[in-house]
N, CA, C and O atoms as CSV, one atom per row, in Angstrom:
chain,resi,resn,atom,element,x,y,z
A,1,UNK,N,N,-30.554,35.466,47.989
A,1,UNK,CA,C,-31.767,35.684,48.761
A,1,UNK,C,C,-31.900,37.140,49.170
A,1,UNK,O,O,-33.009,37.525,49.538
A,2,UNK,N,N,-30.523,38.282,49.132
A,2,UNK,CA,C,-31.245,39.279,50.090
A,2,UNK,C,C,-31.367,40.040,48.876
A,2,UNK,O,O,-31.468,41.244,49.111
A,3,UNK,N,N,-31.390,39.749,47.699
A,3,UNK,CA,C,-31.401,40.343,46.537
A,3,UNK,C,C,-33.136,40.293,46.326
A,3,UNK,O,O,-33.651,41.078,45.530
A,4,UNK,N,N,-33.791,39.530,46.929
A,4,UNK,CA,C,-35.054,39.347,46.873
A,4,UNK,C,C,-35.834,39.878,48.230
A,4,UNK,O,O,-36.988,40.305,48.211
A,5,UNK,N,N,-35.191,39.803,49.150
A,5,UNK,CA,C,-35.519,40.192,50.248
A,5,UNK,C,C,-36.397,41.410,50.570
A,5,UNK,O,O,-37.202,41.345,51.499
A,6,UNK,N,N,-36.249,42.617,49.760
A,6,UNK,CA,C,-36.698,44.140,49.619
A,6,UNK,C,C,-37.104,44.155,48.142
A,6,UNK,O,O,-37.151,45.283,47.653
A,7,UNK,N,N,-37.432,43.050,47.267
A,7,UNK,CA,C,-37.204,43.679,45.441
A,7,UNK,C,C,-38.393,44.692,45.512
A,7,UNK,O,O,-38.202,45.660,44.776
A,8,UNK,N,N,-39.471,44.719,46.146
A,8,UNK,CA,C,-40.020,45.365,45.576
A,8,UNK,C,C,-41.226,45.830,47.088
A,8,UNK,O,O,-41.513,45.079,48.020
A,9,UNK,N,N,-41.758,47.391,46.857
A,9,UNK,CA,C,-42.800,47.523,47.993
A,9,UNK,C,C,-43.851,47.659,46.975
A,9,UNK,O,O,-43.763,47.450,45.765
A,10,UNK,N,N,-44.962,48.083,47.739
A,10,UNK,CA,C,-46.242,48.702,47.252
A,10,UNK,C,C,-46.699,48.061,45.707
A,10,UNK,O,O,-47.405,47.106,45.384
A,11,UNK,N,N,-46.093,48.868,45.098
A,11,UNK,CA,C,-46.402,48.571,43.686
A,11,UNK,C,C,-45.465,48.516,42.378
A,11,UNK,O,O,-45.549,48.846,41.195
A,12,UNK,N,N,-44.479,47.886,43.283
A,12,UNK,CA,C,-43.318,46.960,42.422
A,12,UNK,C,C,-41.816,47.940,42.591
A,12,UNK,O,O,-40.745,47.621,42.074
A,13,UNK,N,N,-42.018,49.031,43.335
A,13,UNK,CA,C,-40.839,50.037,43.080
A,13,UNK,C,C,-40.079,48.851,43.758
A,13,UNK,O,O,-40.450,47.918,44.470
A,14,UNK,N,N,-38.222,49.466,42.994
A,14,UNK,CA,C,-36.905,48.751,43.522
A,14,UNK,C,C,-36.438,49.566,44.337
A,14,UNK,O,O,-36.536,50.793,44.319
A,15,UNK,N,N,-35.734,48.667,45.334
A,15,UNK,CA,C,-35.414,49.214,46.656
A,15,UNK,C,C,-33.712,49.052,45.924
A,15,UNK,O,O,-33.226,47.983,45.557
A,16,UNK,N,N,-33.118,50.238,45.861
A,16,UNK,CA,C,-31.780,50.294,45.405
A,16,UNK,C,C,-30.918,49.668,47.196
A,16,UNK,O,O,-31.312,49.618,48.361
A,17,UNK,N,N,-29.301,49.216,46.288
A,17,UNK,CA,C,-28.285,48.763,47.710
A,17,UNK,C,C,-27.962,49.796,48.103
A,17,UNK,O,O,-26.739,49.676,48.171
A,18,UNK,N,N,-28.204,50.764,48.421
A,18,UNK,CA,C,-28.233,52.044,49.900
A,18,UNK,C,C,-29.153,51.665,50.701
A,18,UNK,O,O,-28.772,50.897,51.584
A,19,UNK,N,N,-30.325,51.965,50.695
A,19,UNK,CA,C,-31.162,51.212,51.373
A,19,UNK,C,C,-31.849,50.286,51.864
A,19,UNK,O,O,-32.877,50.272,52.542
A,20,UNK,N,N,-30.776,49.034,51.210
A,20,UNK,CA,C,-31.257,47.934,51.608
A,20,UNK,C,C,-29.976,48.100,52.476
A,20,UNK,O,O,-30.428,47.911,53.605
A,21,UNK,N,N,-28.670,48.338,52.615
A,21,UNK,CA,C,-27.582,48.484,53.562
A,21,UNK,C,C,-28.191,49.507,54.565
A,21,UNK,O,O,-28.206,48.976,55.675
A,22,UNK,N,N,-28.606,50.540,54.599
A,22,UNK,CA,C,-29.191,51.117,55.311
A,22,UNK,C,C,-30.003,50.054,56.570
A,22,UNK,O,O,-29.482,49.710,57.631
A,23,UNK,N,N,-31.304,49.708,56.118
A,23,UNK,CA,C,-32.360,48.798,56.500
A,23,UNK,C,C,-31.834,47.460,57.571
A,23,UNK,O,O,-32.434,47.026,58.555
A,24,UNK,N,N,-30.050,46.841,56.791
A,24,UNK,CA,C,-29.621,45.695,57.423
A,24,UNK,C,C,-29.103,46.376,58.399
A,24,UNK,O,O,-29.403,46.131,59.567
A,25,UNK,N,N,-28.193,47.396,58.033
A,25,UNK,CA,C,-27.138,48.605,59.249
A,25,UNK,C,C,-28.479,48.289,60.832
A,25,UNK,O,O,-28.327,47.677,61.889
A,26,UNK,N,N,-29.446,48.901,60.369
A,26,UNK,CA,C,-30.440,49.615,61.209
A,26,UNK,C,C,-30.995,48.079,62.314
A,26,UNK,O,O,-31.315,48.012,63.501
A,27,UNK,N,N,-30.907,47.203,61.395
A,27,UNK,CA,C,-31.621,45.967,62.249
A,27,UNK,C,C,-30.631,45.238,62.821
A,27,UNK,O,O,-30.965,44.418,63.676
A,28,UNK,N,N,-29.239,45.381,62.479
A,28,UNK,CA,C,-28.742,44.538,62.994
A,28,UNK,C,C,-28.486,45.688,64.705
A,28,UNK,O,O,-28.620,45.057,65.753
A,29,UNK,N,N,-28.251,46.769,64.796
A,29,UNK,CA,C,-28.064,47.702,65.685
A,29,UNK,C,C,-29.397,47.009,66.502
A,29,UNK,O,O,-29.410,46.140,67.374
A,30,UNK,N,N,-30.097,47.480,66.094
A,30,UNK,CA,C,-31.539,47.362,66.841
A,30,UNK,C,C,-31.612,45.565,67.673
A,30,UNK,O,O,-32.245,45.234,68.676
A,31,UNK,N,N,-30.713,44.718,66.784
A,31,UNK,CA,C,-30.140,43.548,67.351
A,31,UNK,C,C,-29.440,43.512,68.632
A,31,UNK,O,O,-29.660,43.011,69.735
A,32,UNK,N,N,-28.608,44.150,68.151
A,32,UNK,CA,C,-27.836,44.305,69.109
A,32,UNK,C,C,-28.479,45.086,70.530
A,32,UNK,O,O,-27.900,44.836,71.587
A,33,UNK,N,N,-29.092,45.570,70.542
A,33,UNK,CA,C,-29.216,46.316,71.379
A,33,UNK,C,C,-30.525,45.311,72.167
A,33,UNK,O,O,-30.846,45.564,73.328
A,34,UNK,N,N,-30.995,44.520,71.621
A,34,UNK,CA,C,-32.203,43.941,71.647
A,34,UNK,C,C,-31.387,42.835,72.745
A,34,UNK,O,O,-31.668,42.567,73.913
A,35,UNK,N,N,-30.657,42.500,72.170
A,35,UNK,CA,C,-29.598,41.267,72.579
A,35,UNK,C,C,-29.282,41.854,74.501
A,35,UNK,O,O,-29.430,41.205,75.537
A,36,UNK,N,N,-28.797,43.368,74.283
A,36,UNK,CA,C,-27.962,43.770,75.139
A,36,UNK,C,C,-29.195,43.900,76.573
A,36,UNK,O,O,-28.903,43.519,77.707
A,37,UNK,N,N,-30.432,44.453,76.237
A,37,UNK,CA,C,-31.677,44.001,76.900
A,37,UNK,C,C,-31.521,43.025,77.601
A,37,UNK,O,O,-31.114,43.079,78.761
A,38,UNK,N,N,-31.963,41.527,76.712
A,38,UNK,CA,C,-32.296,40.343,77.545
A,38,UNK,C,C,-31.355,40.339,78.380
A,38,UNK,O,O,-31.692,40.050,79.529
A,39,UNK,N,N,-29.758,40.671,78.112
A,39,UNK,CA,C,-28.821,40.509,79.546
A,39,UNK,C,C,-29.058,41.266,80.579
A,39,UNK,O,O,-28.805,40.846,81.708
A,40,UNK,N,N,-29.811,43.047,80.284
A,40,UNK,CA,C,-29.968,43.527,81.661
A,40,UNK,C,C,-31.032,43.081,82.282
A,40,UNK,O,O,-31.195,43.229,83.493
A,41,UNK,N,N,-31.906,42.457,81.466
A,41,UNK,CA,C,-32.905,42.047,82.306
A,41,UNK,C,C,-32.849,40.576,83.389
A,41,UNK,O,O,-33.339,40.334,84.492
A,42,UNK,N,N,-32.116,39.909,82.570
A,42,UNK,CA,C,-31.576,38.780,83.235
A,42,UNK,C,C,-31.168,38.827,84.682
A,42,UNK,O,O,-31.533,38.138,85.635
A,43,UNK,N,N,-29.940,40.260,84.557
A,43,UNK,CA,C,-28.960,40.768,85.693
A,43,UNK,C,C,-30.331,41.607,86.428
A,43,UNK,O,O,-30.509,41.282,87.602
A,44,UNK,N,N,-30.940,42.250,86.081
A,44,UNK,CA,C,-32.113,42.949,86.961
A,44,UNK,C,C,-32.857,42.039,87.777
A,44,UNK,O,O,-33.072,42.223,88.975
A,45,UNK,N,N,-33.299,40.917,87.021
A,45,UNK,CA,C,-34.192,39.513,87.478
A,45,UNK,C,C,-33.449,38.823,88.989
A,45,UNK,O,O,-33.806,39.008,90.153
A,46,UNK,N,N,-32.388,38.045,88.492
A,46,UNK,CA,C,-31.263,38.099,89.660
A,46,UNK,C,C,-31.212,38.855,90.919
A,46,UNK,O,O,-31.776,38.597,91.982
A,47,UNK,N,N,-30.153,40.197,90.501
A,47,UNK,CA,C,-30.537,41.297,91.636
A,47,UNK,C,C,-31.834,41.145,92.676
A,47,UNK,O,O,-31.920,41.114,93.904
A,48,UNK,N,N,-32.790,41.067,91.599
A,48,UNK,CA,C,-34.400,41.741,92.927
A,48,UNK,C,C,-34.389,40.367,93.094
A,48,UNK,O,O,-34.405,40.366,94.325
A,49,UNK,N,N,-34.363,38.366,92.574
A,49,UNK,CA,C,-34.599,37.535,93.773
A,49,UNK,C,C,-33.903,37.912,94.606
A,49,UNK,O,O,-34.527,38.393,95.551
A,50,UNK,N,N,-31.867,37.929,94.798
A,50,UNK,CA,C,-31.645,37.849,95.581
A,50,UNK,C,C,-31.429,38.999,96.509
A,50,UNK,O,O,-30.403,39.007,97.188
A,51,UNK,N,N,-32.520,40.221,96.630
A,51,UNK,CA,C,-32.866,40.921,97.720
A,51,UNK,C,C,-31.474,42.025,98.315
A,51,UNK,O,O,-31.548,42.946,99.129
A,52,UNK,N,N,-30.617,41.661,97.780
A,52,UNK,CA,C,-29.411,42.060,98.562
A,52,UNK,C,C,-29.478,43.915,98.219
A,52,UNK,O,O,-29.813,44.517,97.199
A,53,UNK,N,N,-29.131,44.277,99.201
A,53,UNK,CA,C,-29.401,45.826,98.906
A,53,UNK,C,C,-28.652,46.358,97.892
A,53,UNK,O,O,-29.124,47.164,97.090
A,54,UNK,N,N,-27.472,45.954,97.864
A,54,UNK,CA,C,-26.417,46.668,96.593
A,54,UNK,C,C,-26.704,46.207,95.430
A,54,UNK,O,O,-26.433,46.756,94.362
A,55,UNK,N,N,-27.409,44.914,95.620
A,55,UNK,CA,C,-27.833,45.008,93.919
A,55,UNK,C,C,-29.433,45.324,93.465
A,55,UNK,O,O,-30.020,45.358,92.384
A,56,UNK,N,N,-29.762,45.505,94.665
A,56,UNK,CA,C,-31.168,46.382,94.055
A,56,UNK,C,C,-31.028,47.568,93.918
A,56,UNK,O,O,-31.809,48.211,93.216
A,57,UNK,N,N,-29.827,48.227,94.666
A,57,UNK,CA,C,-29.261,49.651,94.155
A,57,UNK,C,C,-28.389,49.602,92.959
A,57,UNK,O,O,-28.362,50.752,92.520
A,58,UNK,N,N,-27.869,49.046,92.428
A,58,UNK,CA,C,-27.688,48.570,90.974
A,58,UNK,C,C,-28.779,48.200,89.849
A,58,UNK,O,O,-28.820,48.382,88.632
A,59,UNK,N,N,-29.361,47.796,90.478
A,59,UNK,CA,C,-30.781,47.520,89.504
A,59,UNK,C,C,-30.938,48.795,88.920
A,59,UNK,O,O,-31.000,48.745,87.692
A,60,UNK,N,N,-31.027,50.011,89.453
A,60,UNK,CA,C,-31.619,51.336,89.070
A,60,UNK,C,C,-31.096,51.648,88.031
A,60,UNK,O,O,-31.675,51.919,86.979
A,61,UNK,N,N,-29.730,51.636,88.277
A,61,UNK,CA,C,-28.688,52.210,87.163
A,61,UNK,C,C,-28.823,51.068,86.010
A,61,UNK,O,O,-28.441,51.442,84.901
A,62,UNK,N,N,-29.295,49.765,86.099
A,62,UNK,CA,C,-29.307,49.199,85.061
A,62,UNK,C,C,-31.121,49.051,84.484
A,62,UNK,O,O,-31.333,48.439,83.437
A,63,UNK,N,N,-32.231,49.625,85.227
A,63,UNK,CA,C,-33.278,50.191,84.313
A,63,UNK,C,C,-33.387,50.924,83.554
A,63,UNK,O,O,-34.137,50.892,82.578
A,64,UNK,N,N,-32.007,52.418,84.151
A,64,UNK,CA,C,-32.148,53.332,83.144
A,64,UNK,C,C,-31.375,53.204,82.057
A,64,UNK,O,O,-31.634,54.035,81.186
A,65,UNK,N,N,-30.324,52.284,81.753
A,65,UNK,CA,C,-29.891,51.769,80.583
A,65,UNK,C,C,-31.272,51.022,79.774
A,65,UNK,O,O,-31.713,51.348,78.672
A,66,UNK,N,N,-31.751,50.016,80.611
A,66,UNK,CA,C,-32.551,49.685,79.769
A,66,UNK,C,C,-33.574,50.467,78.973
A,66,UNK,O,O,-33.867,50.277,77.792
A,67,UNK,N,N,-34.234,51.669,80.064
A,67,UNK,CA,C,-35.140,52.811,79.364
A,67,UNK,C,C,-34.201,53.222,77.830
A,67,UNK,O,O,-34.702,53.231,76.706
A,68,UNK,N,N,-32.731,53.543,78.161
A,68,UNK,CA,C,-32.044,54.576,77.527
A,68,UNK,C,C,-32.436,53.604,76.097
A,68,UNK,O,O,-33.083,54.094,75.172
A,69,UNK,N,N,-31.860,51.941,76.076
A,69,UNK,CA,C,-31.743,50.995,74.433
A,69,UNK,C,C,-32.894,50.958,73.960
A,69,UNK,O,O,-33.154,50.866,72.760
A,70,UNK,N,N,-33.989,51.053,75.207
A,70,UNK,CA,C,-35.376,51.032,74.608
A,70,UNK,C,C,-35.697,52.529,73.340
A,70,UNK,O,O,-36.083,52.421,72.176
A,71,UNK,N,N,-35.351,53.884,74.150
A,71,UNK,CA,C,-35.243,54.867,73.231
A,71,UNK,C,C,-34.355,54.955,72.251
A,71,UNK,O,O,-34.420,55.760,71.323
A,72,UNK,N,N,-33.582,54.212,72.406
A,72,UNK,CA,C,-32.431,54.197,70.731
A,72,UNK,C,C,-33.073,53.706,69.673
A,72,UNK,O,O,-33.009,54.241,68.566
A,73,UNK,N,N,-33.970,52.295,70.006
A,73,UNK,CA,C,-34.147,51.446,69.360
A,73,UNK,C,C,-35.852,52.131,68.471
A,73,UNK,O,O,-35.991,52.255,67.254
A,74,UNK,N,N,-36.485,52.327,69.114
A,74,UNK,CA,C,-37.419,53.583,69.077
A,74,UNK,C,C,-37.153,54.188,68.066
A,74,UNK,O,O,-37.822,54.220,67.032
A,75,UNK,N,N,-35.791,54.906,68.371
A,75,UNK,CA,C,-34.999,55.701,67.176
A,75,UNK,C,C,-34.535,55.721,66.031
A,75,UNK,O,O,-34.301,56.680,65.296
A,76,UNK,N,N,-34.347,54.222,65.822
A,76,UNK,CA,C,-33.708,54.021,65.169
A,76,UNK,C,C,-35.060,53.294,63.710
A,76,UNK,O,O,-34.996,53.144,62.490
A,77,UNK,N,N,-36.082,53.051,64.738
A,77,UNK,CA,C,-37.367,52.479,63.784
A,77,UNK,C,C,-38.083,53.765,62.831
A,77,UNK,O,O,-38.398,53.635,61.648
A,78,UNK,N,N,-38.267,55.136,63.724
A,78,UNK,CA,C,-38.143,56.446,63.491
A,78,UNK,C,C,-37.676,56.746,62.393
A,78,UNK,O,O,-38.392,57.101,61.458
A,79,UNK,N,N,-36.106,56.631,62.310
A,79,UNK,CA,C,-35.449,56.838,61.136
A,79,UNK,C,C,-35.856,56.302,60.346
A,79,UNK,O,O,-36.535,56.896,59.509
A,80,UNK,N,N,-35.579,54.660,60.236
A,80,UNK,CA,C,-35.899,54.155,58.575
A,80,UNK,C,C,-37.379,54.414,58.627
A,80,UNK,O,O,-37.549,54.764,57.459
A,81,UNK,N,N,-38.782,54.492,59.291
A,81,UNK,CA,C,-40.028,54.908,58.756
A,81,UNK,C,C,-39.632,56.186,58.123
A,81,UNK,O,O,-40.061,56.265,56.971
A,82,UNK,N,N,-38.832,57.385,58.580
A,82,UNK,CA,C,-38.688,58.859,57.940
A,82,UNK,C,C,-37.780,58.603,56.669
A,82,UNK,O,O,-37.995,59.407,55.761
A,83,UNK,N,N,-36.605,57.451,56.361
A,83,UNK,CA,C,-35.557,57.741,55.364
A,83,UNK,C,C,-37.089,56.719,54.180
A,83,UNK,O,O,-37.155,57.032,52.991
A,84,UNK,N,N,-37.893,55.847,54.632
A,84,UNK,CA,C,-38.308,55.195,53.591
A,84,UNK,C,C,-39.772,56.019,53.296
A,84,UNK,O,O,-40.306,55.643,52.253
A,85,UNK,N,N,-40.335,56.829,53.864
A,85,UNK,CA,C,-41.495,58.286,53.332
A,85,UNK,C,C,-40.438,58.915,52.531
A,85,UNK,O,O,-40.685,59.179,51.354
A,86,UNK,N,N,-39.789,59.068,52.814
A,86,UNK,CA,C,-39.107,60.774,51.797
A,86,UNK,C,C,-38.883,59.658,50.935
A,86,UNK,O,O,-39.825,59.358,50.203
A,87,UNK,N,N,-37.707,58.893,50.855
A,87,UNK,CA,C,-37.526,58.255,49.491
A,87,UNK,C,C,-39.114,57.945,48.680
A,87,UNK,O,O,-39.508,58.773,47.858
A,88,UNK,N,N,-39.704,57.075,48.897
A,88,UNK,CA,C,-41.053,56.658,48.863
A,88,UNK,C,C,-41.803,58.234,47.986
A,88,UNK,O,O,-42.152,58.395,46.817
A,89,UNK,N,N,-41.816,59.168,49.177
A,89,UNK,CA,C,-42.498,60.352,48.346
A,89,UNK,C,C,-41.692,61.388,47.460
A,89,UNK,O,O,-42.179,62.371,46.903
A,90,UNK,N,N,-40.108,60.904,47.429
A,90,UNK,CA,C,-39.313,61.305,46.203
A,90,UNK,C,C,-39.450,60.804,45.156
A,90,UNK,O,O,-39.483,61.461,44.116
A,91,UNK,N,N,-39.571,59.383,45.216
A,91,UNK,CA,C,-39.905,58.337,43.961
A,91,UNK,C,C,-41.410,58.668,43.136
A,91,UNK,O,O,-41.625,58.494,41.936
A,92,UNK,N,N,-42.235,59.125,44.033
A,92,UNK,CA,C,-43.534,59.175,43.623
A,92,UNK,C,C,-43.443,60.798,42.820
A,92,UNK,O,O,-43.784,61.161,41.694
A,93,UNK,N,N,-42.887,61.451,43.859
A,93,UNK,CA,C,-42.846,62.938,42.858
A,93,UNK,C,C,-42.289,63.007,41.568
A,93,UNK,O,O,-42.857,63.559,40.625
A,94,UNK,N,N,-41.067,62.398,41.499
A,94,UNK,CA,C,-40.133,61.926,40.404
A,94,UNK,C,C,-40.921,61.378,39.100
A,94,UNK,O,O,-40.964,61.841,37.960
A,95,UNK,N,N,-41.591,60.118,39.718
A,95,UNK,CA,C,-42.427,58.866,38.635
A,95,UNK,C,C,-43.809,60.265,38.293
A,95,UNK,O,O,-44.040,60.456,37.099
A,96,UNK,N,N,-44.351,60.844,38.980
A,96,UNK,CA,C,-45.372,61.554,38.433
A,96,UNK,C,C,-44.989,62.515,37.472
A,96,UNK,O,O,-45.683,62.610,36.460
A,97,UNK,N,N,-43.726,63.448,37.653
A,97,UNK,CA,C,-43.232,64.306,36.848
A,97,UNK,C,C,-42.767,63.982,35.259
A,97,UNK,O,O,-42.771,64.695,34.255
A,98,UNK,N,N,-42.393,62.678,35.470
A,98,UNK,CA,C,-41.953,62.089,34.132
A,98,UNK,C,C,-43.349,61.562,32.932
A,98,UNK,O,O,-43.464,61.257,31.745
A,99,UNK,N,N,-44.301,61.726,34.284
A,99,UNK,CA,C,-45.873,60.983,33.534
A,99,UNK,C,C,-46.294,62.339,32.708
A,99,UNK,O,O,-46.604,62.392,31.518
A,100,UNK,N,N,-46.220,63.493,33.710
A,100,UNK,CA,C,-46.650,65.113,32.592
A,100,UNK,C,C,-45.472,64.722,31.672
A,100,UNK,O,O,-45.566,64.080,30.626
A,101,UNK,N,N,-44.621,65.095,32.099
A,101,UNK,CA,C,-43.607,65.655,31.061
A,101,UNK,C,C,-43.511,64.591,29.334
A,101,UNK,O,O,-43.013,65.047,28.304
A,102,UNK,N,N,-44.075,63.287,29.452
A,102,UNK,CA,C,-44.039,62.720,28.460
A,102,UNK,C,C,-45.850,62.764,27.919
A,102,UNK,O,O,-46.023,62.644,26.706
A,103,UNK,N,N,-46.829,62.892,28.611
A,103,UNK,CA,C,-48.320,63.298,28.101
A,103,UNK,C,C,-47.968,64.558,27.496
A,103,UNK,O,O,-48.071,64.625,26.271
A,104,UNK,N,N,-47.501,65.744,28.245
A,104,UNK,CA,C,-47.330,67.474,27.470
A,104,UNK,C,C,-46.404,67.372,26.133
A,104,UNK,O,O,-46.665,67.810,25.013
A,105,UNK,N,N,-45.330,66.717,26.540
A,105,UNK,CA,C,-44.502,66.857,25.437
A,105,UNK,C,C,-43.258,68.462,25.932
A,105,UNK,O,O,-42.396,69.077,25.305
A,106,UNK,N,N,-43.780,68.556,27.223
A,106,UNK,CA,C,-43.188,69.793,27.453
A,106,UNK,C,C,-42.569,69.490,28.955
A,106,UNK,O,O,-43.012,69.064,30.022
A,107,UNK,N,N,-40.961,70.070,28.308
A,107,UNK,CA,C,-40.480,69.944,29.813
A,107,UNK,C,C,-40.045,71.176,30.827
A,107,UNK,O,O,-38.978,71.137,31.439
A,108,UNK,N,N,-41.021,72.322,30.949
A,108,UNK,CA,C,-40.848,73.373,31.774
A,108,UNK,C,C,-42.454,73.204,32.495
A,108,UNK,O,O,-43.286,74.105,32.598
A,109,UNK,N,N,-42.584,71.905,32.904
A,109,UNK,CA,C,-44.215,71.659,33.829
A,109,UNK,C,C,-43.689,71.702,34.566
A,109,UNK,O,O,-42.567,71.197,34.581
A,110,UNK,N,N,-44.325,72.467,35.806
A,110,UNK,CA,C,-44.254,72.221,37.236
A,110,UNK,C,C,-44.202,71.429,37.950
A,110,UNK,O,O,-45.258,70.803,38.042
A,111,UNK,N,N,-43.201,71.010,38.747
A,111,UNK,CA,C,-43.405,69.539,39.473
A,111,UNK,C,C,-44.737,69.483,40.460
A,111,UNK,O,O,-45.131,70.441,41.126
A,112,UNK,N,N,-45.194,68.511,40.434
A,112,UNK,CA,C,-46.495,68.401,41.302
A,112,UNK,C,C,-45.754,67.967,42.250
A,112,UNK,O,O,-44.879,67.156,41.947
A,113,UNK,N,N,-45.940,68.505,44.038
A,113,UNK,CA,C,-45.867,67.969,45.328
A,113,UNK,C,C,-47.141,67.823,45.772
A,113,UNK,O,O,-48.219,68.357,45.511
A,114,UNK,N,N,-46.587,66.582,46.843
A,114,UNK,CA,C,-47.554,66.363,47.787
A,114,UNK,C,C,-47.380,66.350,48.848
A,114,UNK,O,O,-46.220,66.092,49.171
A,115,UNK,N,N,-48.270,66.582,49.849
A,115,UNK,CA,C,-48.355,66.732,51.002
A,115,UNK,C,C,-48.079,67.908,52.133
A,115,UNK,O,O,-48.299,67.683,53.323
């Protein structure tokens, strides 16, 4: 199944096993961290019913963890959108270059970029 999972985006390109290990690496983190959430929020929830001053002064220190997994996770979506554009617009530069180079018959064409 995870062999099928990524076979193909857009318009059939293969997603090689780097980046599909990449992609699982990235979600299961983002799991985890997702996971590690619902517990501070749980422990935050707690704290403010039961009113008690030391743990609403604990609460603080455990929002800004929560801010902090929220920005990892952020981060980490960041990355694979940036590692799957460059691949994505490597593949495309690549697949276009091979389209001159076999129409010319000549292989000192300029690579076409984009963007």
């Amino acid at each position: 199944m995870e062999d099928n999972l990524f076979s193909g985006i857009g318009n059939g390109t293969q997603i090689d096993n780097k980046s599909l290990q990449t992609v699982q690496k990235s979600f299961m983190q983002v799991q985890d961290i997702l996971d590690q959430n619902r517990l501070l929020i749980n422990e935050i929830n707690q704290n403010h019913e039961s009113k008690i001053p030391d743990n609403l002064t604990r609460n603080v220190g455990f929002i800004r963890e929560l801010n902090n997994n929220v920005r990892r996770v952020v981060d980490l979506y960041a990355d694979l959108s940036t590692n799957f554009t460059t691949r994505s617009m490597d593949a495309s530069s690549e697949g276009e270059s091979s389209r001159i180079l076999r129409s010319t018959g000549k292989g000192n064409q300029k690579r076409i970029r984009f963007g």
